[in-house]
LOROLO-457785 format. One record per residue (C-alpha): y, x, z. Coordinates in pm, whole numbers, plus 50000, padded with zeros to 5 digits. Layout:
BEGIN
      v      u      w
      Y      X      Z
...
***
This chain:
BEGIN
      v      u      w
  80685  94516  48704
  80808  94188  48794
  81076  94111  49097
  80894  94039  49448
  81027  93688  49524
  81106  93732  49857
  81260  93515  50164
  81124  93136  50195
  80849  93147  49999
  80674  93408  50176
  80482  93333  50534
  80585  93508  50830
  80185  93565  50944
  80081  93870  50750
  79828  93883  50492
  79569  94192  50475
  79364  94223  50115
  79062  94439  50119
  79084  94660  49782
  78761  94652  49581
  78632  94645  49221
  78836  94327  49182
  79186  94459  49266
  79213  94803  49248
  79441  94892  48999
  79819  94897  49052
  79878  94629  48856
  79651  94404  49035
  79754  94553  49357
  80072  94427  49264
  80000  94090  49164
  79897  94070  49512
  80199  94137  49657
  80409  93932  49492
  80116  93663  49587
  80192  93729  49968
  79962  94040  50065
  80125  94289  50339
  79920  94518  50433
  79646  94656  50186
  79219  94724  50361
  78983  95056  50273
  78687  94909  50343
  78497  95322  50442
  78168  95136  50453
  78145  95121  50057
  78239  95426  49823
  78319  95784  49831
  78616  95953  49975
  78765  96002  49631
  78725  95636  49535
  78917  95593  49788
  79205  95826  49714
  79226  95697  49413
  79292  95358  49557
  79548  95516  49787
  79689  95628  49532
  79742  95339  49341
  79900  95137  49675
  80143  95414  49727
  80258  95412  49346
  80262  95005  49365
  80497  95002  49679
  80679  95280  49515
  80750  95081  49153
  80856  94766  49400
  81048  95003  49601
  80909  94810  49932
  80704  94916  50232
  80334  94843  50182
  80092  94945  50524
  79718  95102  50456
  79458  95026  50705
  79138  95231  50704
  78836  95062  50830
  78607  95270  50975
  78262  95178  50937
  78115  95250  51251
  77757  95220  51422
  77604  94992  51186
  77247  94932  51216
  77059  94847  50843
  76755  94769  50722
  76567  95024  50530
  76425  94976  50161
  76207  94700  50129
  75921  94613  49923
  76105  94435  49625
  76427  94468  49786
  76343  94152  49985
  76129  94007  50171
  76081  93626  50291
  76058  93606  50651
  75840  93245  50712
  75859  93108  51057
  75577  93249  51319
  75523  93585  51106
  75513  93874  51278
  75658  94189  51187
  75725  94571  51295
  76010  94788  51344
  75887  95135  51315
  76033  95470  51382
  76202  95635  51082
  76335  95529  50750
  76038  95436  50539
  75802  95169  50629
  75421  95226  50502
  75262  94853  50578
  75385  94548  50427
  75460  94396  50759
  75653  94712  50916
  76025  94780  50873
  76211  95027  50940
  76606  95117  51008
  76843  95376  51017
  76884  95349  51390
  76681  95609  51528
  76689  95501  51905
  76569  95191  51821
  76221  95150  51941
  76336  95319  52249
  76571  95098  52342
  76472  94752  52284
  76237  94544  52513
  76027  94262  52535
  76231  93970  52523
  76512  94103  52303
  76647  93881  52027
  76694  94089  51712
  76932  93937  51424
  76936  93972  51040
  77103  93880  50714
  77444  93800  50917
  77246  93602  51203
  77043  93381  50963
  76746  93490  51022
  76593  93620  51404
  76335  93735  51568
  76239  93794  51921
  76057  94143  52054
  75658  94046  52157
  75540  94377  52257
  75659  94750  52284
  75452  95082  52204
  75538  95410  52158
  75601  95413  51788
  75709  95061  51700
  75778  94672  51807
  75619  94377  51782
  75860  94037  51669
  75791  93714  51585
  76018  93507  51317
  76180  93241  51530
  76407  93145  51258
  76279  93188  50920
  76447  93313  50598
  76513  93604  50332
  76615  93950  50416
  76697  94225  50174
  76737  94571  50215
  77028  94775  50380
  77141  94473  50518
  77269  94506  50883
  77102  94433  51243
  77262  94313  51550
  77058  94328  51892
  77262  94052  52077
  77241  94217  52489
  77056  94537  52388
  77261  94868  52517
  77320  95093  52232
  77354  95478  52305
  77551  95499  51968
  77837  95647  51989
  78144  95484  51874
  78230  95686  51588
  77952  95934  51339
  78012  96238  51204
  78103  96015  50902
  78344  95816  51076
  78492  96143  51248
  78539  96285  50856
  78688  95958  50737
  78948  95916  51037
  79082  96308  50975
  79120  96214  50586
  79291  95902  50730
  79546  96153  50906
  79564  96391  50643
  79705  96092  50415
  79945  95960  50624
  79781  95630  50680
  79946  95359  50903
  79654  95228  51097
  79270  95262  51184
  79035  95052  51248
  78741  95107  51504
  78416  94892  51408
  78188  94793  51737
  78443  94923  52024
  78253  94842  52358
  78487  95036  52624
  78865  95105  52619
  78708  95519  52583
  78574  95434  52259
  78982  95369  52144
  79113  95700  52329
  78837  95881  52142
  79000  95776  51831
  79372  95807  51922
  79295  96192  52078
  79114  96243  51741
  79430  96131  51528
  79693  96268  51716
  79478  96637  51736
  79499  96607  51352
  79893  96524  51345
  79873  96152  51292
  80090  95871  51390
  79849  95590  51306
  79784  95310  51504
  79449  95195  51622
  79327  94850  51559
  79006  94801  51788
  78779  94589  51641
  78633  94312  51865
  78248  94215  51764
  78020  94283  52068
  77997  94090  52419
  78043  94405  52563
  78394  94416  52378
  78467  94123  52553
  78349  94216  52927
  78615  94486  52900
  78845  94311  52667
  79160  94392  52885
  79120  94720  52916
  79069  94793  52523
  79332  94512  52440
  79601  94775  52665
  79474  95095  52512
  79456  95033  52156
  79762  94957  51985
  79624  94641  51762
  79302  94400  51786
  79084  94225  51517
  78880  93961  51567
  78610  94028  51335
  78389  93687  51327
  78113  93817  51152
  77926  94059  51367
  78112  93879  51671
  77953  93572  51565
  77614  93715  51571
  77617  93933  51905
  77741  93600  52074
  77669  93222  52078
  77822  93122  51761
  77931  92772  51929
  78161  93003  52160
  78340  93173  51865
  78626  92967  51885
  78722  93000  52229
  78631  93391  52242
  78913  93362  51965
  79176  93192  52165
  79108  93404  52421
  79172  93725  52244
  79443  93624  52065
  79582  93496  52382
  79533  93842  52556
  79691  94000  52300
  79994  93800  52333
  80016  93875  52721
  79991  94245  52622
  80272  94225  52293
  79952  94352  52040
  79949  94257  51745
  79600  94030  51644
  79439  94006  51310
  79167  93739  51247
  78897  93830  51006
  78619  93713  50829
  78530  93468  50645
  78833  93294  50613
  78871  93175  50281
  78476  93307  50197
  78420  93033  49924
  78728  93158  49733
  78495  93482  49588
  78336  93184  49331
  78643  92904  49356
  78982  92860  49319
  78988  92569  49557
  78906  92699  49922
  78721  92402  50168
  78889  92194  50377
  78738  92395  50696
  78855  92674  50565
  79189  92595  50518
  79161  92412  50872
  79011  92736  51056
  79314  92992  50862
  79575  92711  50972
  79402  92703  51341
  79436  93076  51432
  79795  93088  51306
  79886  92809  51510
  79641  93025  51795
  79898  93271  51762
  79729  93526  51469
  79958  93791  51376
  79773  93827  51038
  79500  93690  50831
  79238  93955  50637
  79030  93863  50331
  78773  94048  50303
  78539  93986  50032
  78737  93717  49862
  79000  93991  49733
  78749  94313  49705
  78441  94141  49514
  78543  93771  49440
  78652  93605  49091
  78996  93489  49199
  79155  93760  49420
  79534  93664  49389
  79486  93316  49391
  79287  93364  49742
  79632  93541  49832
  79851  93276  49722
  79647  92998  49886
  79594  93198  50239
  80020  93236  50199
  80064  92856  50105
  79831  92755  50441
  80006  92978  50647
  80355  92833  50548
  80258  92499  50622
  80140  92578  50979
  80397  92807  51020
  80687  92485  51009
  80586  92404  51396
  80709  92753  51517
  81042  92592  51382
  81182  92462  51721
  81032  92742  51889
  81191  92895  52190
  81192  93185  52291
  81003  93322  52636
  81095  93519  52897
  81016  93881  52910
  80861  93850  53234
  80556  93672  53096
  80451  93972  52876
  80301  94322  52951
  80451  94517  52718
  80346  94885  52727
  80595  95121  52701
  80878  94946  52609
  81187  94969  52835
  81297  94710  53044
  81669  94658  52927
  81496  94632  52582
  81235  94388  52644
  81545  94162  52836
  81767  94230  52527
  81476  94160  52273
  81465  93779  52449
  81811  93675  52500
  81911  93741  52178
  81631  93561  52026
  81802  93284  52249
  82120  93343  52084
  81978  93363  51760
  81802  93006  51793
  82121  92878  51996
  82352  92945  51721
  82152  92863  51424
  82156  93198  51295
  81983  93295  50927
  81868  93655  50990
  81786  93837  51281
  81812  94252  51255
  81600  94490  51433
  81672  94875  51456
  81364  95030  51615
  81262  95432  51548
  80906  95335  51670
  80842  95011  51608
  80808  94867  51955
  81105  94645  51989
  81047  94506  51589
  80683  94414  51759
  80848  94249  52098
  81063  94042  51875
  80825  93925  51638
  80637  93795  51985
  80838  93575  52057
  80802  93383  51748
  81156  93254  51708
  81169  93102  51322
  81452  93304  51227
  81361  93596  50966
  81376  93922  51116
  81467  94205  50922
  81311  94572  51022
  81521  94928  50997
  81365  95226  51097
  81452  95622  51004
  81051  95624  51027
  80885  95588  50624
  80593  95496  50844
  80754  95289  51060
  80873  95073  50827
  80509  94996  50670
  80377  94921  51022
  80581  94699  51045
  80406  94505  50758
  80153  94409  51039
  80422  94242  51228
  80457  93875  51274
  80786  93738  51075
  80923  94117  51077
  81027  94225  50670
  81079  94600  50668
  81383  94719  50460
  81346  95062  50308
  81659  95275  50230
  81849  95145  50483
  82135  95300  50743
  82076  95365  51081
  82383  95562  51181
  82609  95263  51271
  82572  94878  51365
  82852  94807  51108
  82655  94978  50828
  82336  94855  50900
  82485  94497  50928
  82656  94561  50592
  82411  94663  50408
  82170  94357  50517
  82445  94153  50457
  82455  94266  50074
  82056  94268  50087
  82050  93905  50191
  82317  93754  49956
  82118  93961  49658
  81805  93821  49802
  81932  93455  49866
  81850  93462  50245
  82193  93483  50341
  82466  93270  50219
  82842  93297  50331
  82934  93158  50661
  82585  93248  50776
  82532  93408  51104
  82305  93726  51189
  82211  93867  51469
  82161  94233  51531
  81961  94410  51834
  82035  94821  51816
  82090  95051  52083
  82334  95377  52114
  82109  95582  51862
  81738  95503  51752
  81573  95793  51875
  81493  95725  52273
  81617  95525  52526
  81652  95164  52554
  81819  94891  52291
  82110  94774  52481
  82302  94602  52165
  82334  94245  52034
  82617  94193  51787
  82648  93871  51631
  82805  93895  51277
  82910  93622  51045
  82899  93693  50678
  83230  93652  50484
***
């Protein structure tokens, strides 16, 4: 396989590919990392368990032929409400028509339709706004019996079947995660991935359910709570401190709230997230006309520049890499963007540690983690150096957002590819951690190889008195001969 070109040419925000049909085998896989793509997306609302070991399979062999850390996430698919089978497969839904949800999964009238939400007769009411095809089309609840509900088409258009519903307001007794969900989170710990992701979170309990779940089966895997319901965001704090990771996910968020309000729900995560040293992941949507083009829109391009400049840890494509025509050059083009917007970080300063919340991570640390992201900027340096067993002070640095590259060394395998979710943070494999002189060294000959460091440069290492515990209480500031 061909050399990863590494160092200037690759953004610091992090790029997530969904793996589909289009991308699946290692050699595509790996055209997509050399295109930009961190951090690789199993999408556990489409195929089987062993389609999807296969695919692991295929990222693990990829990032071990480029002999680099490459992070999993597994996307669990959560309580998604669908359509049933329609007439057809579609049906035309024309302004003023009136139609009823019934109970169960088959509807017998060609004006009833049914779902494979059970509760759902009993718990919408007159009044309620139900949403389909992504929001396109909606209807509003007229009446309420015992075995169905009236709606009315307020806004007209074509549904098909097994598409998903959102009920904007309506109080779902769902629980967070199925039995499905349960089964695809313990293969997630049985295969050592690096982070899950919880669809439709509405309390910080829904997260703890997941992390007790993980940890019972042995797993280290972070949690990335996935924000897409108003009730997400009336106890956004409290799920934003309990999970370790948040995605905005625009598509059902979109829906379940005024659309108009997206954008400033998004700054306000992302801002949150910040405050509470998490890392944030925007999603959906992002380069969406790339699945037929090579050439993205201009609002597209605008709206992936906007939420790295909002602070976005990473961007995800979703369907543009798993479905769409042009998979790496969607890579390439979300990497290009983000390099552009990424130049006004340059001047960047670094803030004090009293202005985050940073959970769990000692105070001498956190102290150390900003001033020598001061020195680093003061002195011009070309690589900053991060020794971190769990990950947390790699994650405090890349907060700050200083423009010098950071380099990640962990005794952790899985630290390492968490680290692929981390702002400006490249994790080094096969690296020491024993002493500050050999981990300096052998950066030092990774960087010259690599053509980030030349001599004279200066880099800048944060370690403590061993990596396992404790607090990082080391800057050394090295100069390469």
């Amino acid at each position: 396989m061909e050399t990863r070109p590494r160092s200037q040419q690759r953004a610091r925000t992090k790029i997530i590919a969904t793996v589909g049909p289009a991308c699946q085998k290692p050699e595509q896989l790996a055209g997509l990392v050399h295109a930009g793509a961190d951090l690789f997306r199993l999408n556990m609302a489409h195929g089987s368990l062993a389609e999807h070991a296969q695919t692991l399979w295929a990222i693990r062999q990829t990032s071990a032929d480029l002999r680099q850390p490459i992070a999993v996430l597994v996307d669990l698919a959560g309580p998604k409400i669908r359509l049933g089978e329609l007439p057809g497969g579609m049906i035309e839904c024309v302004a003023g028509a009136e139609f009823r949800f019934v109970r169960g999964t088959e509807a017998r009238q060609p004006d009833d339709l049914a779902t494979t939400y059970e509760p759902l007769i009993d718990e919408l009411k007159v009044g309620d706004t139900v949403m389909l095809a992504d929001g396109t089309v909606s209807m509003v609840v007229l009446e309420k019996k015992k075995d169905y509900v009236r709606c009315r088409v307020v806004q007209p258009g074509l549904v098909r079947s097994r598409q998903g519903l959102n009920l904007p307001g309506v109080h779902l007794s769902a629980p967070a995660m199925d039995e499905i969900d349960r089964k695809n989170a313990i293969w997630a710990a049985e295969n050592e991935i690096d982070f899950v992701g919880l669809s439709f979170v509405r309390a910080p309990r829904d997260v703890r359910e997941l992390k007790n779940l993980l940890r019972d089966a042995g797993s280290s895997a972070r949690v990335i709570a996935k924000i897409e319901k108003q009730e997400a965001l009336d106890h956004l704090e409290g799920i934003i401190s309990e999970a370790d990771g948040i995605m905005v996910a625009r598509g059902d968020l979109g829906v379940e709230i005024n659309v108009a309000q997206m954008p400033v729900v998004q700054k306000r995560i992302v801002a949150t997230c910040h405050e509470h040293q998490k890392p944030v992941i925007i999603a959906t949507q992002m380069l969406d006309s790339m699945q037929h083009s090579r050439r993205p829109t201009r609002a597209e391009v605008t709206d992936v520049a906007n939420a790295i400049l909002d602070g976005g840890d990473a961007c995800m494509l979703s369907g543009e890499t798993a479905i769409g025509q042009f998979p790496r050059e969607a890579v390439e083009m979300m990497n290009q963007v983000a390099l552009a917007a990424e130049e006004l970080f340059h001047d960047n300063v670094p803030q004090p540690p009293g202005n985050f919340r940073a959970e769990g991570l000692h105070p001498i640390t956190s102290a150390v983690v900003y001033g020598a992201g001061h020195i680093a900027a003061e002195i011009d340096a070309r690589l900053m150096v991060v020794a971190s067993h769990s990950g947390a002070t790699a994650l405090a640095l890349s907060k700050q957002r200083t423009y010098v590259q950071t380099v990640g060394i962990s005794d952790s395998p899985q630290t390492l590819r968490q680290m692929c979710l981390y702002w400006g943070v490249i994790p080094l494999g096969d690296m020491p951690t024993l002493s500050s002189q050999q981990m300096l060294d052998a950066v030092t000959n990774w960087g010259l190889r690599d053509g980030s460091l030349e001599s004279g440069d200066h880099v800048v290492l944060v370690a403590g008195i061993g990596l396992n515990g404790g607090s990082h209480n080391q800057v050394v500031v090295h100069r390469v001969p």
